[in-house]
C-alpha positions as CSV (number, residue, x, y, z in Angstrom):
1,X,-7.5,-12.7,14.6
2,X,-10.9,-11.9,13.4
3,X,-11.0,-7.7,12.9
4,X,-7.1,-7.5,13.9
5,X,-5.9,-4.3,12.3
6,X,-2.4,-2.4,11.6
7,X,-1.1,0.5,11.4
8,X,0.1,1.8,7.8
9,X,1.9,4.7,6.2
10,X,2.6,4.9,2.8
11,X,5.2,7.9,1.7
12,X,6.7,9.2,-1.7
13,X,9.7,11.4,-1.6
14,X,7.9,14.4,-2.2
15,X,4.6,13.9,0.0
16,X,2.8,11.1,2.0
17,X,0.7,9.1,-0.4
18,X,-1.8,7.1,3.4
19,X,-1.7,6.7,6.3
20,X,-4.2,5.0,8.4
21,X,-5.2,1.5,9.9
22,X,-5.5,-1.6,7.4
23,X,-6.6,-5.2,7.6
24,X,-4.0,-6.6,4.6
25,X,-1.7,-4.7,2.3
26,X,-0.2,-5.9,-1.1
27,X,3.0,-4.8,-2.2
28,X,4.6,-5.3,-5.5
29,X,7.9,-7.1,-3.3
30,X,10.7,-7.7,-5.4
31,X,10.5,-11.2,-6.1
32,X,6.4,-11.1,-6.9
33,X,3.2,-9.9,-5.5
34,X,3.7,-10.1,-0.8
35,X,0.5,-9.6,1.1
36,X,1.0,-8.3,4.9
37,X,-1.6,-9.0,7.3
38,X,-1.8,-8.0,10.8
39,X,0.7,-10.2,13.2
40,X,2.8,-10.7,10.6
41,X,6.3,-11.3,11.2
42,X,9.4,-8.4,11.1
43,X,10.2,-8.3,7.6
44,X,12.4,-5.8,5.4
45,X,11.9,-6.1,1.6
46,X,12.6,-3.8,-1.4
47,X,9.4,-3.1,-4.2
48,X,9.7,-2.6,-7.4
49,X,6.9,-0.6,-9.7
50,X,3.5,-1.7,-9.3
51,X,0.7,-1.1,-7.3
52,X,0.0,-1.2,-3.8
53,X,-3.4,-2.4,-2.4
54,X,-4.4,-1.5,1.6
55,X,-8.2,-2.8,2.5
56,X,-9.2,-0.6,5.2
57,X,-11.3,-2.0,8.5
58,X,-14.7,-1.1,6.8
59,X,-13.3,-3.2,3.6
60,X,-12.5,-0.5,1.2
61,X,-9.9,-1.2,-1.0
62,X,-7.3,2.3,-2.0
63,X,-4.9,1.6,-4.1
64,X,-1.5,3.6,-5.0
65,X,0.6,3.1,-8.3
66,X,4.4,3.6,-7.0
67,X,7.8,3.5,-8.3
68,X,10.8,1.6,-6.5
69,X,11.0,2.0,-2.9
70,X,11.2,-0.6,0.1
71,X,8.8,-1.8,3.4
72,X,9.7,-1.8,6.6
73,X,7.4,-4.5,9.2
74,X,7.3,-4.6,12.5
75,X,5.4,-4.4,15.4
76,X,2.4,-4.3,13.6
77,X,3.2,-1.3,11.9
78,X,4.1,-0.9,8.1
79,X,6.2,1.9,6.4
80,X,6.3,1.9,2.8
81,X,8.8,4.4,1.3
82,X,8.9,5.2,-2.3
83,X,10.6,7.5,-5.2
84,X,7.1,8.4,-6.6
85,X,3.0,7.3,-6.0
86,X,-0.1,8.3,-7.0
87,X,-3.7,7.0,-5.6
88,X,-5.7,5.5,-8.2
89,X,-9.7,6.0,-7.5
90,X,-11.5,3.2,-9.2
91,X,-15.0,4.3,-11.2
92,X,-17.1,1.7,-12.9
93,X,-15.1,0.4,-15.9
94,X,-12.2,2.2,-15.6
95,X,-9.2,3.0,-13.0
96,X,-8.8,7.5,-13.2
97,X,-5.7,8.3,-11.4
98,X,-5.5,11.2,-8.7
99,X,-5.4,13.4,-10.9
100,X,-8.8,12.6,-12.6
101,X,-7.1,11.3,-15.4
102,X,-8.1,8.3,-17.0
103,X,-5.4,5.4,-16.9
């Protein structure tokens, strides 16, 4: 499974938030924190407010605050649909959101 990759799109209602290939995602799922890695079995689960992590094939880590929404995965593709999100770029010390705004 070694460099195994999947396809992920991440979408607010007003915009798309990512979309690109990933080697794990982490959802705020529900019932706690769900990590999805590539292979993974069909799975349907709602998301409450938190943040979701993607580490990209190179190993960079984006991350995306997002309000209530749901994932969708199967055949190694992952939709995440939420009400609102924001990427949050992380600087030394401190997480600035988007918008350059500190957090």
């Amino acid at each position: 499974m070694a460099g195994a990759t999947m396809q992920v799109n991440i979408v607010a209602a007003d915009r798309p938030l990512w979309s690109g290939t990933a080697k794990s995602v982490t959802i705020p799922a529900s019932e706690g924190g769900m990590g999805i890695l590539p292979n993974h079995e069909p799975v349907l689960t709602v998301i409450k407010d938190g943040t979701i992590a993607v580490v990209d094939p190179d190993g960079v880590r984006h991350s995306f605050d997002v309000t209530d929404g749901f994932i969708s995965f199967d055949s190694n593709k992952l939709t995440v649909a939420v009400e609102r999100g924001h990427d949050v770029v992380q600087t030394s010390g401190s997480a600035v959101v988007g918008d350059g705004q500190e957090a």
